[in-house]
C-alpha positions as CSV (number, residue, x, y, z in Angstrom):
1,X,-27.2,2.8,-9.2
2,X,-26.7,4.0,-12.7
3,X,-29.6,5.7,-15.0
4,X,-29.6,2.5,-17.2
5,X,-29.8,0.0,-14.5
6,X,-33.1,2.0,-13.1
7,X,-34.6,2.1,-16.7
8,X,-34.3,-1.8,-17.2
9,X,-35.4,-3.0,-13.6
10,X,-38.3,-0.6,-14.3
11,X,-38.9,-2.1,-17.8
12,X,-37.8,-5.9,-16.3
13,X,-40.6,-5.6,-14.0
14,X,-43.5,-4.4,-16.1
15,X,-43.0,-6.8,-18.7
16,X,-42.9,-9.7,-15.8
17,X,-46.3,-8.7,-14.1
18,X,-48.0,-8.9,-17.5
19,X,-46.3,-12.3,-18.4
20,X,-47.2,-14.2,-15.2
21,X,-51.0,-12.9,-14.5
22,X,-51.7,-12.7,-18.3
23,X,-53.3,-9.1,-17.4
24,X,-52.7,-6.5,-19.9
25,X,-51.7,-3.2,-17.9
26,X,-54.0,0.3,-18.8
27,X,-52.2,2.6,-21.1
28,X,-52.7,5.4,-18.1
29,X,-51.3,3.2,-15.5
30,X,-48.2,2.0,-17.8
31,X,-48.5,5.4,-18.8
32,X,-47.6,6.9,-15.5
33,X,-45.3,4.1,-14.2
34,X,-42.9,5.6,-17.1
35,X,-43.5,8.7,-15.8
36,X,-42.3,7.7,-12.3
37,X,-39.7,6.1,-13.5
38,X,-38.4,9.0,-15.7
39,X,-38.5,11.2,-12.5
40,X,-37.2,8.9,-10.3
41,X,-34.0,9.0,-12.9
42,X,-34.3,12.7,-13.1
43,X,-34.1,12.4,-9.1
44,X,-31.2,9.6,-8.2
45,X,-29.0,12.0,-11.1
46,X,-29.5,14.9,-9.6
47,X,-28.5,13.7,-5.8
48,X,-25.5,11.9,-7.5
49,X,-24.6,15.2,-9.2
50,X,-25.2,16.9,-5.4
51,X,-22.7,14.4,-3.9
52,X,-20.1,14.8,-6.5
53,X,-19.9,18.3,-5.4
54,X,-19.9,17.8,-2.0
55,X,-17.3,15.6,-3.0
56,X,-15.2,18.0,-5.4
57,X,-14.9,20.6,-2.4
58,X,-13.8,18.0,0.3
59,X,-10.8,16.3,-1.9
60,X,-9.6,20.1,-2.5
61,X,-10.5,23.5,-1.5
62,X,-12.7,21.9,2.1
63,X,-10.0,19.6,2.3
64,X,-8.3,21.3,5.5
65,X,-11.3,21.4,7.1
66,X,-12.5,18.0,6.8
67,X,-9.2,16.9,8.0
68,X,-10.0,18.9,11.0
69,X,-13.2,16.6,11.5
70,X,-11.0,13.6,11.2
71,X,-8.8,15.0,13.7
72,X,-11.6,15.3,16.2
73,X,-13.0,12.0,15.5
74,X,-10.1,10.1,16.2
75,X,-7.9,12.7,18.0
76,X,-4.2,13.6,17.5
77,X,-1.2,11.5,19.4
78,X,1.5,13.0,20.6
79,X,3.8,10.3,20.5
80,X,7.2,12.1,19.8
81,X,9.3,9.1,18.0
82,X,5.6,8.5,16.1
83,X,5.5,11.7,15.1
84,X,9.1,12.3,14.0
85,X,9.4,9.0,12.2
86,X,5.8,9.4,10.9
87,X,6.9,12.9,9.4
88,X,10.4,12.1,8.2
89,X,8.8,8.7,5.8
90,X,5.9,11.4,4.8
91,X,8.9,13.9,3.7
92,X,11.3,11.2,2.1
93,X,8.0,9.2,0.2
94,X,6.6,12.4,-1.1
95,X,10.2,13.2,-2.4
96,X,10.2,10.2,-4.0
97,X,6.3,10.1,-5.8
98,X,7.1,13.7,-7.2
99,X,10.4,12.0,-9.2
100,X,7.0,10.7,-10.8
101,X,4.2,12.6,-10.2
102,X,4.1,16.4,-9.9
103,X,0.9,16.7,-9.0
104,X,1.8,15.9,-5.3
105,X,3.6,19.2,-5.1
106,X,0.5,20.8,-5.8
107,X,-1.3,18.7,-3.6
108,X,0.8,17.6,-0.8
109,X,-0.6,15.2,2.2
110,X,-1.8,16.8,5.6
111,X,-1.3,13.6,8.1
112,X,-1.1,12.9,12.0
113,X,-1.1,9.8,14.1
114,X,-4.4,9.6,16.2
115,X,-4.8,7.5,19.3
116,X,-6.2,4.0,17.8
117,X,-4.2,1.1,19.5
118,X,-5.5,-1.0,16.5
119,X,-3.3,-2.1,13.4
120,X,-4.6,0.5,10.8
121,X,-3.5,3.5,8.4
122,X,-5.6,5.2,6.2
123,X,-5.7,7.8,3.2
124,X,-9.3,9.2,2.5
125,X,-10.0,12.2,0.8
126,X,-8.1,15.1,-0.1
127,X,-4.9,13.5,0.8
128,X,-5.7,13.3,4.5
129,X,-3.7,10.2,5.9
130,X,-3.7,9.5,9.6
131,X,-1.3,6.5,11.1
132,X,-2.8,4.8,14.1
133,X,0.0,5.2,16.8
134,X,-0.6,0.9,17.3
135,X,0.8,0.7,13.9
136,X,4.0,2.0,15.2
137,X,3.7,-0.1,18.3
138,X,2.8,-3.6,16.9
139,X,5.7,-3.0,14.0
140,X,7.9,-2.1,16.9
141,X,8.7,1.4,15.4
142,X,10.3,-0.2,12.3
143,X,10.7,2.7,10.0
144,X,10.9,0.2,6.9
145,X,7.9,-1.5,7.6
146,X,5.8,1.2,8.4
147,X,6.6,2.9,5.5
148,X,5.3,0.5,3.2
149,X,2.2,1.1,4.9
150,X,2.7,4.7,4.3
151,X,3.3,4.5,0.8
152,X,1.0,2.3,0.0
153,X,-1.9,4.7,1.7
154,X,0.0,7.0,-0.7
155,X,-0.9,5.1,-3.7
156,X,-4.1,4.9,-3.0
157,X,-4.3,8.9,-3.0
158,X,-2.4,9.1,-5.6
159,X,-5.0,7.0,-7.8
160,X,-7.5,8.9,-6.5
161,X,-8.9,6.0,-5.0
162,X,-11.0,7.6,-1.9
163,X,-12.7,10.0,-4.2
164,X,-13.7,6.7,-6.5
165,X,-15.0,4.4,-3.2
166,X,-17.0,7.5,-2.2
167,X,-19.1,7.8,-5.2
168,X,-19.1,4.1,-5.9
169,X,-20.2,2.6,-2.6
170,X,-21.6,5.7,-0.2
171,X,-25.3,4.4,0.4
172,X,-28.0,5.6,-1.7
173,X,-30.1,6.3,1.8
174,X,-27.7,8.8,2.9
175,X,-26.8,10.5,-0.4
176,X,-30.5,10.9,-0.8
177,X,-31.3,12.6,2.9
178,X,-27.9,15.1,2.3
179,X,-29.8,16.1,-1.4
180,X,-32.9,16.4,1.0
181,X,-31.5,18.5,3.2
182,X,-29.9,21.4,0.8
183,X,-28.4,23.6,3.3
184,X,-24.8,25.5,3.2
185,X,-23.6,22.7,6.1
186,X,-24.1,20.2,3.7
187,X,-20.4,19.5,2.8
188,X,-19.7,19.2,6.4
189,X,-22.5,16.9,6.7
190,X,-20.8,14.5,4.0
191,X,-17.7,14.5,5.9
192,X,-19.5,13.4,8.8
193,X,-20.8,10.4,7.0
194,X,-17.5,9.8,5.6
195,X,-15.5,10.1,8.7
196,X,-17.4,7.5,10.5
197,X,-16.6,4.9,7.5
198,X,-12.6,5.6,7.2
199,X,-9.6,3.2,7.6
200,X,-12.2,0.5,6.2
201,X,-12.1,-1.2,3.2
202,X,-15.3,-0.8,2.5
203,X,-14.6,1.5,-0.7
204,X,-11.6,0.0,-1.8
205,X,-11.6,-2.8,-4.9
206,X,-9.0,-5.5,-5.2
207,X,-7.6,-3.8,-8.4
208,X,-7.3,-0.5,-6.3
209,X,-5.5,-2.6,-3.8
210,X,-2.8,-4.1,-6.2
211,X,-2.4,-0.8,-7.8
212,X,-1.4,0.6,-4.3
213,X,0.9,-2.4,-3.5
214,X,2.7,-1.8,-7.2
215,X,3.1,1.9,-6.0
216,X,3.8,1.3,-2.8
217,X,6.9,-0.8,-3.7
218,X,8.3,1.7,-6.2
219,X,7.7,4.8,-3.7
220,X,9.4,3.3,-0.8
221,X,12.7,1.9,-2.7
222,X,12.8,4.7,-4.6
223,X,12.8,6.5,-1.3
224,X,15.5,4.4,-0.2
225,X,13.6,2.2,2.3
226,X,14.8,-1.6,2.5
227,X,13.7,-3.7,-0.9
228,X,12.6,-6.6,1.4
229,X,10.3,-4.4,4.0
230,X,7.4,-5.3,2.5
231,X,7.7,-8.9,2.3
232,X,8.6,-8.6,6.1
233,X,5.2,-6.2,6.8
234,X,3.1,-9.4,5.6
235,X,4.9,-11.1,7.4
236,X,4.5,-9.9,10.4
237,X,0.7,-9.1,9.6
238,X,0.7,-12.8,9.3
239,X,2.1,-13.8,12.3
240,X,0.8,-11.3,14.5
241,X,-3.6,-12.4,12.9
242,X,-2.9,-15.9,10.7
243,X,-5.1,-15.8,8.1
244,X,-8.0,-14.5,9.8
245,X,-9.0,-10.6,8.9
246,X,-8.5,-8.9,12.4
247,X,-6.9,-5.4,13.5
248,X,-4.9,-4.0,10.5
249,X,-5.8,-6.7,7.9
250,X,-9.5,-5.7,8.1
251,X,-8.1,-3.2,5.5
252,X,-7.9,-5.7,3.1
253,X,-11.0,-7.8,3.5
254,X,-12.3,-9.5,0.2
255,X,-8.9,-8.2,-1.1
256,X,-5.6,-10.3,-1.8
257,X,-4.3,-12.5,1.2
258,X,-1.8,-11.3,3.4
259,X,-0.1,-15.0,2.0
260,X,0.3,-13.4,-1.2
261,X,0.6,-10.2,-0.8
262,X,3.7,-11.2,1.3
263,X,4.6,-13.3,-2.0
264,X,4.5,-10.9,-4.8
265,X,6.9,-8.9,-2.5
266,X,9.2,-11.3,-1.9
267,X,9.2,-12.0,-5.8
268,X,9.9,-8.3,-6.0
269,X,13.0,-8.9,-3.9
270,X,14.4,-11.6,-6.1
271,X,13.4,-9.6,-9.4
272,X,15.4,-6.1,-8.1
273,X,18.3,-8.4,-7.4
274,X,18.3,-9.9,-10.7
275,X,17.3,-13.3,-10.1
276,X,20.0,-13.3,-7.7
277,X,18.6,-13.5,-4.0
278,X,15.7,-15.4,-3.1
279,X,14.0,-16.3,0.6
280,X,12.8,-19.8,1.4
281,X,8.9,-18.7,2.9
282,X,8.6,-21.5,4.7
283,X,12.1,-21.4,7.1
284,X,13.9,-18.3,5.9
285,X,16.4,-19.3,4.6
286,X,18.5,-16.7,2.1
287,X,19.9,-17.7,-0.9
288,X,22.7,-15.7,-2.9
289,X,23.3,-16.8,-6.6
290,X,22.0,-20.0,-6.3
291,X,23.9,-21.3,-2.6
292,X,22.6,-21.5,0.5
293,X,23.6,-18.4,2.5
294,X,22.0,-17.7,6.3
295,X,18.7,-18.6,8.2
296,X,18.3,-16.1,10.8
297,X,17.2,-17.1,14.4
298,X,14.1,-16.1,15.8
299,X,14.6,-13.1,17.9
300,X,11.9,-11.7,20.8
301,X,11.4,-9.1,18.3
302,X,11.5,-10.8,15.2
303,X,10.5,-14.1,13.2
304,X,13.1,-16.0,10.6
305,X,11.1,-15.3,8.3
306,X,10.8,-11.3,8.6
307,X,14.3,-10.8,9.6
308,X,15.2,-13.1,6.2
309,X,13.7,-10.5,4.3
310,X,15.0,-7.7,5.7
311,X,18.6,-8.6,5.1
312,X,17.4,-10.4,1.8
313,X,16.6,-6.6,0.5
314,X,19.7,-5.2,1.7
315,X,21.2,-8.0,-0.6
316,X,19.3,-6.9,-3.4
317,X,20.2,-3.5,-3.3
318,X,23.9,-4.7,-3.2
319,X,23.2,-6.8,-6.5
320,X,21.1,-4.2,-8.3
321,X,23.3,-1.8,-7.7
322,X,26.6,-3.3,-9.0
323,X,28.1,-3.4,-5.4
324,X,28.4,-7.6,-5.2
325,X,32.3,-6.7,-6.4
326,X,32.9,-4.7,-3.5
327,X,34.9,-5.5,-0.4
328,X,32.6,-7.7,2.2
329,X,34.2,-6.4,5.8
330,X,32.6,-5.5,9.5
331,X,32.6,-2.4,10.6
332,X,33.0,-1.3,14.2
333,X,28.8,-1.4,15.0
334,X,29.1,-5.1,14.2
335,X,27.3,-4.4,11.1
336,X,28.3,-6.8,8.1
337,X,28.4,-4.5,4.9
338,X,29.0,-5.4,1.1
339,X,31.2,-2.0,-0.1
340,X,28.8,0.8,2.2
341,X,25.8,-1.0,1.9
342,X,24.5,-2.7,5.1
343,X,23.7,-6.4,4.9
344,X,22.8,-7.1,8.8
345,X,23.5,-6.9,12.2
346,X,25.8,-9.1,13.9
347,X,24.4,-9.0,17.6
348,X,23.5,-12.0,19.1
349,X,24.4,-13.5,16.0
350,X,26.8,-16.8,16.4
351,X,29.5,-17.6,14.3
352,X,29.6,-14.1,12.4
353,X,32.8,-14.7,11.5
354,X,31.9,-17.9,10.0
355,X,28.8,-15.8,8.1
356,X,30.7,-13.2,6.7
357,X,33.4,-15.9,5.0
358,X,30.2,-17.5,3.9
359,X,29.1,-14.8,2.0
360,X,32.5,-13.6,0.8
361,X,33.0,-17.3,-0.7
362,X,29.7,-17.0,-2.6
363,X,30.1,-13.5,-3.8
364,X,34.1,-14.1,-4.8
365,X,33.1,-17.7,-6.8
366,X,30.0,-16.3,-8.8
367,X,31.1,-12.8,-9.5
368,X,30.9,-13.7,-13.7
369,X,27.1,-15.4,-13.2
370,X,26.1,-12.6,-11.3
371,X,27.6,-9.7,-13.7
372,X,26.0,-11.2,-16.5
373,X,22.1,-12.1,-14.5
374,X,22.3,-8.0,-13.1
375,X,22.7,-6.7,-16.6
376,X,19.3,-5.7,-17.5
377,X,17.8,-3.5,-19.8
378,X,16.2,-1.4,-16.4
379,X,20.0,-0.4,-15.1
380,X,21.9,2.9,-15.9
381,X,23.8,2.0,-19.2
382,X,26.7,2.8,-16.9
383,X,26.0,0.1,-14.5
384,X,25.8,-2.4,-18.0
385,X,29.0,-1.2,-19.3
386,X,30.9,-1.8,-15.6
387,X,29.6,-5.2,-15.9
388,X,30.7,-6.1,-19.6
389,X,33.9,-4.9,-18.4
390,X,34.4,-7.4,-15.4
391,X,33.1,-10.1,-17.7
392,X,35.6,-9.0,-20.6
393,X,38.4,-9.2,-17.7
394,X,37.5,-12.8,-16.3
């Protein structure tokens, strides 16, 4: 509670005893409820100056250490493919937030997966991220996926979001008993409270939430994960808990819907394609400039719906990138590709033949529409001056 708030609840109810009894209160008793009041200030700043060094120490120089209390509290999987994956999207994400942010070089992230089997991730202080190894399992080791759940973690300590939840929402019962107590432990004794209360949203705000989407989108493409991955996460949150807040989207309670958090990223797909790809939420179905291209079939794995926008980023890419003039071909994996970049995977697909002419055909008849809706202001001016020259040669 801030200073100001005490002084006017103090104020509030003095003048509301003397209004409703009609009793005019002694000068020494009004007298010392000031007094109490003005201590009672001096007191609630002084622990709230306590906890924000507590604080300080455990986002930077304690910071090892209270990622060692993590560790213990939820203890450290040994999951090899976690582990690798989890430490190859850590090394390409970082890469990719220091093209922006420097201050990550300085500051880099310690992270392990722990042994939770539920659907959770969380950054807290002092860059200390931890991956619960049944966020690889439940996302079925999908590297794309799971880093958007990465990076978004990411953006929150980036922001320095956990620091912020801390302060703001840490109760006032606790921060008063670690001022009470005064001894050399008493950082540990904060990180003790703290660990008990991360991978909760309890100290995150919807605006902190956006903000980490926005980042978490720019980190992972810029990292070179798949445009459409985090479309396909919500999507899969969604199918895997409806609309209800269970497992991993107790993250985001009182936050924005997993409806339309899956929605802003599929508009993000369309907008990196320039306006060119888009994904029917409802059955799947892709669209390339404007025709109908491909509804994938439900897999064991996989809904329509996620595999739509999974191959819907890879199209992207291919239209933000200039490539939509290159050769459309299969190459010996049964992969379909536009130029090198990878559209989908042809097992257990029917008619591929008959889906690769498709998209040829679309590609080859709106090559001018498309060169003309890519050029954007955002591109390389070498990518604009490639496309005025296909339009000037049409």
């Amino acid at each position: 509670m801030k200073r100001s708030t005490v002084f006017r609840t103090t104020v509030s109810a003095a003048l509301c005893l003397t209004l409703t009894t009609g009793a005019v209160m002694p000068k020494q008793a009004l007298a010392w409820d000031w007094l109490s009041a003005g201590l009672a200030l001096f007191q609630v700043g002084a622990e709230y100056a306590y906890l924000n060094r507590q604080v300080s120490y455990l986002d930077n120089k304690g910071r090892d250490k209270y990622m060692g209390q993590i560790k213990d509290k939820y203890g450290v999987n040994t999951d090899p493919v976690a582990n690798a994956m989890l430490a190859r999207i850590m090394t390409r994400l970082s890469d990719a937030v220091a093209l922006t942010d420097d201050s990550i070089v300085k500051k880099p992230y310690n992270y392990f997966v722990n042994n939770d089997k539920s659907f959770n991730a969380f950054c807290t202080l002092g860059h200390n991220m931890s991956v619960n190894i049944g966020a690889f399992e439940k996302l079925n080791y999908n590297e794309d996926e799971l880093a958007f759940v990465i990076a978004h973690e990411m953006g929150h300590g980036q922001k320095n979001h956990p620091a912020a939840g801390v302060k703001r929402a840490l109760p006032v019962s606790i921060v008063a008993a670690l001022y009470a107590s005064q001894n050399r432990n008493t950082a540990s004794s904060v990180g003790a409270a703290l660990v008990s209360a991360v991978g909760t949203a309890k100290w995150v705000t919807k605006p902190m939430e956006s903000q980490a989407d926005k980042l978490a989108f720019d980190y992972a493409v810029a990292a070179g994960y798949n445009v459409g991955a985090g479309a396909a996460l919500w999507q899969h949150i969604l199918e895997q808990n409806g609309s209800k807040s269970s497992g991993f989207a107790e993250l985001f309670n009182d936050h924005p819907t997993s409806v339309s958090r899956r929605t802003n990223y599929n508009k993000k797909i369309t907008e990196w394609s320039g306006n060119q790809v888009k994904v029917n939420e409802e059955n799947g179905l892709i669209s390339v400039a404007g025709k109908p291209f491909y509804t994938p079939a439900k897999t064991g794995a996989m809904s329509s719906q996620e595999q739509a926008f999974l191959i819907a980023g890879n199209l992207s890419s291919v239209f933000h990138d200039g490539g939509q003039y290159e050769p459309v071909w299969t190459n010996s994996e049964n992969t379909l590709l536009v130029g090198e970049q990878p559209v989908m995977s042809f097992d257990g697909v029917t008619e591929a033949d008959a889906v690769e002419k498709r998209l040829r055909d679309i590609l080859s008849s709106s090559k001018v529409t498309a060169a003309a809706n890519v050029t954007t202001e955002s591109q390389p001016l070498s990518m604009r001056k490639r496309v005025e020259v296909i339009i000037k040669d049409k």
